[in-house]
C-alpha positions in Angstrom: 0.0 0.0 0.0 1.5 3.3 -1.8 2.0 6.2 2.0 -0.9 8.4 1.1 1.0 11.9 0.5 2.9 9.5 -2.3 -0.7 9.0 -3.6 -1.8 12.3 -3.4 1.4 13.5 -5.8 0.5 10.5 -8.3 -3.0 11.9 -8.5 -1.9 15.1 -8.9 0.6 14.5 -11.3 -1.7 12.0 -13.3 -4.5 13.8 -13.9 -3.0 16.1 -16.2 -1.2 13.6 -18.0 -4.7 11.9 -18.3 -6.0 14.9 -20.1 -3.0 15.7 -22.2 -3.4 12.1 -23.4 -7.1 12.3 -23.8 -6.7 15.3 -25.6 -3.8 14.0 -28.1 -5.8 11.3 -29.2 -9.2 12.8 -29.5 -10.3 12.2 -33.1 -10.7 15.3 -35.6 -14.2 16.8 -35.6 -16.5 14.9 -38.7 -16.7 17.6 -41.6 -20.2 18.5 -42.4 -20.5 19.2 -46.0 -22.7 22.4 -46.9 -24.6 21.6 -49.7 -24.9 23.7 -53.0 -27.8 26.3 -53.2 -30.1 26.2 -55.7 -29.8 28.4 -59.2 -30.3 31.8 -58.6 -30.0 32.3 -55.0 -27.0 33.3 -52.9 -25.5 30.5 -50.5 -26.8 30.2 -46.9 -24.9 31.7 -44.1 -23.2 29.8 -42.3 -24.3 28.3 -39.0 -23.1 30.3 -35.8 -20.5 28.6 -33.5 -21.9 26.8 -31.1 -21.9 28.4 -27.5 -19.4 25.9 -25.3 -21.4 25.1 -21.9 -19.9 27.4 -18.8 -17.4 25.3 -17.0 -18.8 24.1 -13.6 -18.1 25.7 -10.2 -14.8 24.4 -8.8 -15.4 22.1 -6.0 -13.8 22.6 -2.8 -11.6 20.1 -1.9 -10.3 18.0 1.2 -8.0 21.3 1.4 -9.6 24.9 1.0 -8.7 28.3 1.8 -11.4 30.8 3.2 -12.4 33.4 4.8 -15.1 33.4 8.5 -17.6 34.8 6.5 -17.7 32.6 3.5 -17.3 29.6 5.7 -20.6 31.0 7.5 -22.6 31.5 4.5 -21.7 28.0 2.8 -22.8 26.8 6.2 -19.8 25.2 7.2 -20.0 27.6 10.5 -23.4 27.8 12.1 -24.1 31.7 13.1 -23.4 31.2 16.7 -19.8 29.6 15.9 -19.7 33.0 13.2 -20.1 34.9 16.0 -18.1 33.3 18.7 -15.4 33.1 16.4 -15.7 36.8 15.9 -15.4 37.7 19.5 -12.6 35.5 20.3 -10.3 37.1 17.2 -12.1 40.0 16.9 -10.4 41.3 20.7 -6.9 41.4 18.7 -7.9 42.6 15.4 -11.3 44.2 15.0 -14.4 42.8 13.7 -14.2 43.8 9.9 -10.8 41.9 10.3 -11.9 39.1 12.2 -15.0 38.2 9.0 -12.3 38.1 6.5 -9.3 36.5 8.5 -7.9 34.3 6.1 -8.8 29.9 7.8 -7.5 27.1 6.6 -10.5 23.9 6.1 -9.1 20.5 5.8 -11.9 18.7 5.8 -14.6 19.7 8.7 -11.1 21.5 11.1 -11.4 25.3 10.4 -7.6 26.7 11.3 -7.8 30.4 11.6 -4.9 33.0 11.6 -4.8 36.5 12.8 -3.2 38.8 14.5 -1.0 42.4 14.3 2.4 43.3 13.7 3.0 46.8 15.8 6.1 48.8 15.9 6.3 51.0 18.5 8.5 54.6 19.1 8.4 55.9 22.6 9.7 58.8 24.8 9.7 58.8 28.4 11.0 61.3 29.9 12.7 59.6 32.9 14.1 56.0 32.2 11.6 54.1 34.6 9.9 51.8 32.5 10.2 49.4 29.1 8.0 49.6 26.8 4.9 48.1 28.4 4.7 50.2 31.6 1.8 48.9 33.1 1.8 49.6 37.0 5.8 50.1 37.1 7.0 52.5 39.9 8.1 55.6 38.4 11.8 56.0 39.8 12.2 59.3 41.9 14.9 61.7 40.9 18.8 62.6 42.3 18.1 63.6 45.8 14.9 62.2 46.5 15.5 58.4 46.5 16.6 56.1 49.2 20.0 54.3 50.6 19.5 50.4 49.9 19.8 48.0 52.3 22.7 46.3 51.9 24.4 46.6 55.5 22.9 43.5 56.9 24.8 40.2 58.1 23.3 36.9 56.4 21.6 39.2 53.5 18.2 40.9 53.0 15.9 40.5 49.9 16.5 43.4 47.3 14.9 46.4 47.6 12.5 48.2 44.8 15.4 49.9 42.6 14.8 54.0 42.7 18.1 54.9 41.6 18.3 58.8 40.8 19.5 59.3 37.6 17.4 57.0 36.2 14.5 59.3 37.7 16.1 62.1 36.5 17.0 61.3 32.6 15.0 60.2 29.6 15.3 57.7 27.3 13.5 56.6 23.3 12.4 53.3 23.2 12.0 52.0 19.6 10.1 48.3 19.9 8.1 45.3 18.0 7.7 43.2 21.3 3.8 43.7 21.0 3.5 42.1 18.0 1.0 39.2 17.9 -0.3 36.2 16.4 -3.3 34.1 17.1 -4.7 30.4 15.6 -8.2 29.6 16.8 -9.7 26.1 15.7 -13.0 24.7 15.4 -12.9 21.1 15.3 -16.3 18.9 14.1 -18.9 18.7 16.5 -22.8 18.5 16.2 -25.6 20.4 15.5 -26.0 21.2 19.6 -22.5 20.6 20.5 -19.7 23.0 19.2 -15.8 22.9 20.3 -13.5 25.6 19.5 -10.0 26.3 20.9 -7.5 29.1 20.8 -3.8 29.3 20.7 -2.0 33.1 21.1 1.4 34.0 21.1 3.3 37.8 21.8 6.9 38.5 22.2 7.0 40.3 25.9 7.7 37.2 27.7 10.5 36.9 30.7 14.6 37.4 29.1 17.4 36.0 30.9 18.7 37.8 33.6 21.7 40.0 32.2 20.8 40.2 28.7 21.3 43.2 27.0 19.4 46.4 26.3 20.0 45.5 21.9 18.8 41.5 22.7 16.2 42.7 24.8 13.8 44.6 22.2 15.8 42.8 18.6 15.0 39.2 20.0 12.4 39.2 22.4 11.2 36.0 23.7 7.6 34.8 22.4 5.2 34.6 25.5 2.2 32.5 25.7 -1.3 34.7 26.3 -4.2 32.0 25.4 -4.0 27.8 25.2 -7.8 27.3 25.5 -10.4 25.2 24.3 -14.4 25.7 24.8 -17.1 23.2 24.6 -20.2 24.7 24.2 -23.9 22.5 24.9 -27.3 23.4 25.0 -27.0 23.4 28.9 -23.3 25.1 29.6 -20.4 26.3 28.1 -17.1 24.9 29.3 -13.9 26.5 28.8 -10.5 25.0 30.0 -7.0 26.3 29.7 -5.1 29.5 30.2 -7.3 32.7 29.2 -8.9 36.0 30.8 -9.8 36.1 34.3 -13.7 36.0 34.5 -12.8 38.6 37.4 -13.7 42.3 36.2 -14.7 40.1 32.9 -11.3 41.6 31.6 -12.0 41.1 27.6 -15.2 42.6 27.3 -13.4 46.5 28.8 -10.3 46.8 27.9 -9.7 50.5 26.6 -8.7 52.3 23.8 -5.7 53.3 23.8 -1.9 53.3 21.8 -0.1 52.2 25.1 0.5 48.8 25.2 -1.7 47.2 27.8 -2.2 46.9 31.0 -2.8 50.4 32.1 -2.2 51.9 35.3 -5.3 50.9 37.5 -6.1 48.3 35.0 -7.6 44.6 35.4 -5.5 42.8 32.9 -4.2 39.3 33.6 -4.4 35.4 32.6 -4.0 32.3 34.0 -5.2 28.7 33.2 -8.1 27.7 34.9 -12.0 25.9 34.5 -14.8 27.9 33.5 -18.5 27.0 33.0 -20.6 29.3 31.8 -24.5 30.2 30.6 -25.7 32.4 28.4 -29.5 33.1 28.4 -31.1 35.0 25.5 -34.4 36.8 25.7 -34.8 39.0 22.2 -32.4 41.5 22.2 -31.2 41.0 25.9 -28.5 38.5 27.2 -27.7 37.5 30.3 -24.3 35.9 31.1 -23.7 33.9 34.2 -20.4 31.9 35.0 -18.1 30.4 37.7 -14.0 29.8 37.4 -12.2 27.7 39.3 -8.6 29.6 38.6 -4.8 28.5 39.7 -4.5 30.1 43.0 -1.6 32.8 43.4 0.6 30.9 46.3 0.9 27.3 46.9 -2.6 26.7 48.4 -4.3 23.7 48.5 -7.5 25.4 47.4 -7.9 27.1 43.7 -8.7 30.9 43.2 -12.2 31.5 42.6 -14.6 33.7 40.4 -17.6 34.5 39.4 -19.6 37.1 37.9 -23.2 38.1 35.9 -22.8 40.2 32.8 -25.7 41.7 30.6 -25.9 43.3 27.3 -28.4 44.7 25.3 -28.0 43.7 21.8 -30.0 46.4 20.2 -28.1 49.5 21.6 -24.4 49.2 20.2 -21.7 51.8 20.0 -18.3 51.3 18.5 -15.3 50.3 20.4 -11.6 49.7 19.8 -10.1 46.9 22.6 -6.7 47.9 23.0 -5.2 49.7 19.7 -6.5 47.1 17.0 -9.7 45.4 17.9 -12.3 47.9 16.6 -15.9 46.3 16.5 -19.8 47.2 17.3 -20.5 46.3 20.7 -23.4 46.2 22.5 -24.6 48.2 25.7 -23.1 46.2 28.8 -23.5 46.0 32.7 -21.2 43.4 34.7 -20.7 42.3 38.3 -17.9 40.2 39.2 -15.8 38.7 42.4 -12.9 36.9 43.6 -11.7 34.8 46.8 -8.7 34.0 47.4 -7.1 31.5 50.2 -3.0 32.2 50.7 -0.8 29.3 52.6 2.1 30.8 53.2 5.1 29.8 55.4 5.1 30.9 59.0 7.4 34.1 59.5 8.0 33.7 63.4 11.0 31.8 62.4 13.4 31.9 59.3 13.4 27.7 59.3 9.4 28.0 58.8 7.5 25.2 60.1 3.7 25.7 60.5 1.7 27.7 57.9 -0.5 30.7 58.3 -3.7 30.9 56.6 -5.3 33.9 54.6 -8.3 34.6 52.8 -9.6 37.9 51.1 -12.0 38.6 48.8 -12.2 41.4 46.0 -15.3 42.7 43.9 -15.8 44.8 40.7 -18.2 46.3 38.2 -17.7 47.3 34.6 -20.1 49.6 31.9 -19.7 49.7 28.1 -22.2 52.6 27.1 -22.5 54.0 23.8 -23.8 57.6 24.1 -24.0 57.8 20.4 -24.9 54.3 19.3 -23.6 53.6 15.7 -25.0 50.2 13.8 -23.8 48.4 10.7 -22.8 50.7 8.0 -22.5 53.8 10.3 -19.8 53.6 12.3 -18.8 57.5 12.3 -20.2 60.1 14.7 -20.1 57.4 17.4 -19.1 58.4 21.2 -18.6 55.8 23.8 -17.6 54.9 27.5 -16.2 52.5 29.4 -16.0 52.3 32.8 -14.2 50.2 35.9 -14.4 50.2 39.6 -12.4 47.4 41.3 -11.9 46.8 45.4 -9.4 44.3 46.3 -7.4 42.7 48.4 -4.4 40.6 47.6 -5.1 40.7 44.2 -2.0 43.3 42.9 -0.7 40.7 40.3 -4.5 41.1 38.4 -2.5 44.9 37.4 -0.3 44.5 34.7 3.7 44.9 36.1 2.1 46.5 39.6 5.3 46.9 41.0 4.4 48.6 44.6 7.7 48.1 47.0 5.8 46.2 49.0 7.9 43.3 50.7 7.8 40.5 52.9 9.8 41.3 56.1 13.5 40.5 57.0 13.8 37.6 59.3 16.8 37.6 61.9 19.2 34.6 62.0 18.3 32.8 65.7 19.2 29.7 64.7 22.6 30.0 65.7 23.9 28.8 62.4 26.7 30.3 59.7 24.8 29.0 56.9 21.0 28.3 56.6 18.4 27.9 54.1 16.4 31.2 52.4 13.0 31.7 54.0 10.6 30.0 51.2 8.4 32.3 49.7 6.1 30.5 47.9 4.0 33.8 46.3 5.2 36.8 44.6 5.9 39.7 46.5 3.3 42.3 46.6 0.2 40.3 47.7 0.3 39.5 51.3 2.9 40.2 54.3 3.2 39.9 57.6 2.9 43.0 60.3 6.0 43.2 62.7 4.1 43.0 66.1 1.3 40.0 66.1 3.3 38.1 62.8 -0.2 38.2 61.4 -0.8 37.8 57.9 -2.3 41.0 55.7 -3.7 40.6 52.4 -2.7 44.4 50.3 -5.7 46.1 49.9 -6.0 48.3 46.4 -9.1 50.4 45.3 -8.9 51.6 41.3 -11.2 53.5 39.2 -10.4 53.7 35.5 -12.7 55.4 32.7 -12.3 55.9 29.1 -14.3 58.1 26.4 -13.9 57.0 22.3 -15.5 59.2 19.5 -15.7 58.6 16.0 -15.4 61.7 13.9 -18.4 62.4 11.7 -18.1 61.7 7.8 -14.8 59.9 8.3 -16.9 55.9 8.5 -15.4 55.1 11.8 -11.5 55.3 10.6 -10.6 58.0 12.3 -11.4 58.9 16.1 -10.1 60.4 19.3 -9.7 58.7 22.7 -9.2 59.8 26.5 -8.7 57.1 29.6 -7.9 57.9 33.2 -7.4 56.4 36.2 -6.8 56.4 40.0 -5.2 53.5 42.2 -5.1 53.8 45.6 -3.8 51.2 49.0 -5.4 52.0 52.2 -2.5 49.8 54.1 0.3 49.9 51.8 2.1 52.7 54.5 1.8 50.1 57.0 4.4 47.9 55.8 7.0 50.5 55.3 10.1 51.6 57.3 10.0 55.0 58.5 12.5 56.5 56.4 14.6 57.5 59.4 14.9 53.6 60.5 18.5 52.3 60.6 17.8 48.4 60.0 19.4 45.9 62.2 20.3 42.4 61.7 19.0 41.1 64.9 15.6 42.2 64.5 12.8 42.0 61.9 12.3 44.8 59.4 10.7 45.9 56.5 13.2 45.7 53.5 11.4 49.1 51.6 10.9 52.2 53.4 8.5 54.9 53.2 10.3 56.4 49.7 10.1 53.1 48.3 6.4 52.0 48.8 3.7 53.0 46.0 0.5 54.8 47.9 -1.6 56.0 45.2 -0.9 56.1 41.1 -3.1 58.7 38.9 -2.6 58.3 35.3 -4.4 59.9 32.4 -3.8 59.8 28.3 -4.8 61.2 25.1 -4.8 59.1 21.8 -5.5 59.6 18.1 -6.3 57.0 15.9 -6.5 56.8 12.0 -6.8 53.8 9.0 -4.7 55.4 5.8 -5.2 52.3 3.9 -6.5 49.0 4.6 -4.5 46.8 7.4 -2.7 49.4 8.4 -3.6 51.6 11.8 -1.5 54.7 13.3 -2.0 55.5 16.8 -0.7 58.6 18.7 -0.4 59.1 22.3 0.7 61.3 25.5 0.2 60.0 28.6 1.0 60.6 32.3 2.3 59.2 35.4 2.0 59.9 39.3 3.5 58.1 41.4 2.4 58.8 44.9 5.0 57.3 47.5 4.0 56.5 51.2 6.8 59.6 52.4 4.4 62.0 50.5 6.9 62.3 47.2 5.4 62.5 43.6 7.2 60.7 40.9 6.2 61.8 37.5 7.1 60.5 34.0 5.5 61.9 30.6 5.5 59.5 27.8 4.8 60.6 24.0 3.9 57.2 21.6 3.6 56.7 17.6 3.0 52.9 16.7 2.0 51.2 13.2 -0.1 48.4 13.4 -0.7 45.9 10.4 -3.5 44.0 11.2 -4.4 40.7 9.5 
């Protein structure tokens, strides 16, 4: 038996050949005499060429290349796969993008392929941050910063770096490190019973310690942001895999805006994790109800959990762009959300840990999407929307993009009596939980944000050019609490808190301005100026002004 791709090139090759030989030895058309006309009256015309029959419509093979939107309407994709499949892309490239992203169908598998290229030209004027600042300390200047700790006999951890002249100097930033690209499958399922699942890639994941600034933004390592798949029933929709938190329902209100994201005050964060969901539809409304069981931030015996209620009103829509590329109608939305969280982290009362302490807190948060000038399909100018977030939390800083806030687990004095001992095992990232220095009680960090945003879409321009504002305000009503008093001299025989009052974040206000035009199709330009204030616990203001041009081709 002949391997099947051998096959496949023999067929290919011999159907040609077939016809060439068919062709060779067809026999010459019979010659139909015309017979003479009678005396006295001119010959006939002759007959008119026959018409040849139209060829028929090419079949689609085993192998075809298409588009969302043809697949739809040759009924390969039923419409609630169309528009599933349009949500899920159309986050990262817009909706008009999304119906004519370019899928692969072998068979009954649809392969899909999207995504953006984006190169990015920033200036900051102090040298704080990369080029995704997210919720980065902004580093104070010469004068204002603080003496490290680095005094101490048997070591202390690092503090937050707030070296001066980086606080005090600029820097351009030229990068491609947000560039994406996305597949999203749909394998065969029934007519009740669809399964879809979504693999997406950027480049700002973690580089080796030491590398340098060149290697850094010329070869940046590819990260992974989705490796999902959904099942979706008559009764529940099951999703499994690494996506968006259902917390703050992060993919339905992310702002417009050229920064990359997370913003300052924003819910933006992944992880893998067990959703089921249910979407109930009564004409134009939806309600959306689901539960997450999510990998839990430390190493706790019990997972992170979520939940939240979202509606929408399908008949009200107003245009919205999700980050800098993902440009679509979207309806009127309300949503409600939560998270509980239980930490197990090591005891502190010794630096040898042998109990555990036990932690729980729980966070809450609402999101809008309101379209004050609705647009519909065909009118997408003269549009003006908002979208709005209000989060209270606890333990919950890594949900911020990069939330660097200085806040540390304490030093722990040697009483062992030994030269050389083990590192006290942290098994969390620093930021979400410490211990006060009197009862050794565990404290989950408490943050309160507020982020809004305003998009309009200039009249007579069909939606491809507009103008875009977002602010925002993160505040901690106990991050002072676990900072040294700046005065503090540190000693090794006693416990400590590694940051002091110039090194722990406060508050953060942040505000931006973008403009956003199409010159040709594909291809996006975004402007920006944004700012930064960093409020310390000592009282201090850091500030840092960024200006942004970035390119985006979308496909």
């Amino acid at each position: 038996m002949r391997h099947p791709l051998v096959a496949l090139a023999l067929t290919a090759v011999s159907l040609p050949l077939s016809t060439l030989a068919f062709a060779q030895s067809a026999p010459p058309a019979p010659v139909v005499p015309i017979a003479d006309a009678p005396p006295g009256q001119p010959p006939a015309p002759p007959a008119p060429p026959a018409v040849p029959p139209p060829p028929p419509r090419a079949a689609h093979g085993p192998v075809d290349v298409s588009t969302l939107q043809e697949l739809r309407d040759r009924g390969i994709l039923s419409e609630a796969e169309y528009q599933l499949a349009l949500r899920d892309i159309g986050e990262s490239t817009g909706t008009a993008h999304a119906e004519d992203a370019g899928s692969l169908v072998l068979g009954k598998w649809v392969t899909t392929v999207y995504g953006f290229l984006e190169g990015d030209s920033i200036y900051d004027s102090t040298q704080s941050f990369t080029d995704a600042a997210g919720g980065t300390q902004v580093l104070r200047p010469s004068g204002q910063t603080a003496a490290p700790v680095t005094a101490i006999s048997g070591g202390a951890p690092p503090v937050q770096a707030t070296q001066g002249y980086e606080g005090s100097h600029g820097q351009t930033l030229f990068s491609v490190r947000n560039s994406r690209l996305g597949l999203r499958l749909r394998t065969p399922g029934t007519e009740t019973v669809h399964v879809s699942g979504m693999l997406e890639m950027d480049f700002l994941g973690n580089q080796p310690s030491g590398i340098s600034q060149s290697s850094y933004f010329t070869s940046p390592t590819m990260r992974l942001r989705h490796a999902m798949f959904r099942v979706e029933t008559p009764v529940v929709d099951v999703l499994v895999g690494q996506y968006w938190h259902l917390f703050g329902f992060m993919e339905n209100y992310l702002p417009n805006t050229t920064e990359i994201q997370g913003l300052p005050g924003e819910l933006y964060a992944r992880a893998p994790q067990v959703r089921i969901s249910k979407t109930i539809h009564a004409g134009s409304s939806r309600l959306e109800i689901a539960i997450a069981g999510v990998r839990p931030p430390s190493g706790s015996e019990l997972p992170e959990g979520e939940a939240g209620i979202r509606y929408s009103l399908e008949s009200w829509k107003g245009m919205h762009t999700a980050g800098a590329t993902g440009t679509s109608l979207a309806p009127l939305s309300i949503a409600v959300s939560g998270d509980y969280r239980h930490f197990e982290i090591p005891e502190v009362a010794a630096v040898i840990p042998t109990a555990m302490v036990h932690k729980s807190a729980a966070s809450v948060a609402g999101d809008i999407f309101l379209p004050i000038l609705p647009a519909r399909e065909g009118k997408h100018d003269n549009a003006l929307s908002l979208i709005g977030q209000a989060v209270y939390g606890n333990g919950i800083a890594d949900l911020y993009a990069n939330n660097q806030t200085g806040i540390m687990f304490p030093f722990i004095p040697n009483t062992t009596g030994l030269q050389s001992y083990p590192t006290w095992p942290t098994n969390i990232d620093q930021g979400l939980v410490t211990y006060d220095l009197t009862q050794f009680a565990l404290h989950p960090i408490q943050w309160t944000s507020v982020l809004g945003g305003l998009e309009y879409y200039l009249p007579g321009l069909g939606g491809k050019v507009w103008i875009s504002g977002n602010v925002s305000h993160v505040q901690s009503s106990n991050s002072s609490q676990f900072a040294r008093p700046n005065s503090d001299s540190p000693s090794a025989t006693a416990y400590f808190y590694p940051a002091n009052q110039s090194q722990v974040r406060h508050a953060e206000d942040w505000w931006d301005a973008n403009l956003f035009f199409d010159p040709v199709t594909s291809v996006r330009v975004g402007l920006e100026f944004a700012t930064f204030y960093d409020h310390y616990v000592d009282d201090f203001t850091a500030k840092n002004y960024r200006a942004q041009a970035s390119g985006f081709f979308i496909f």
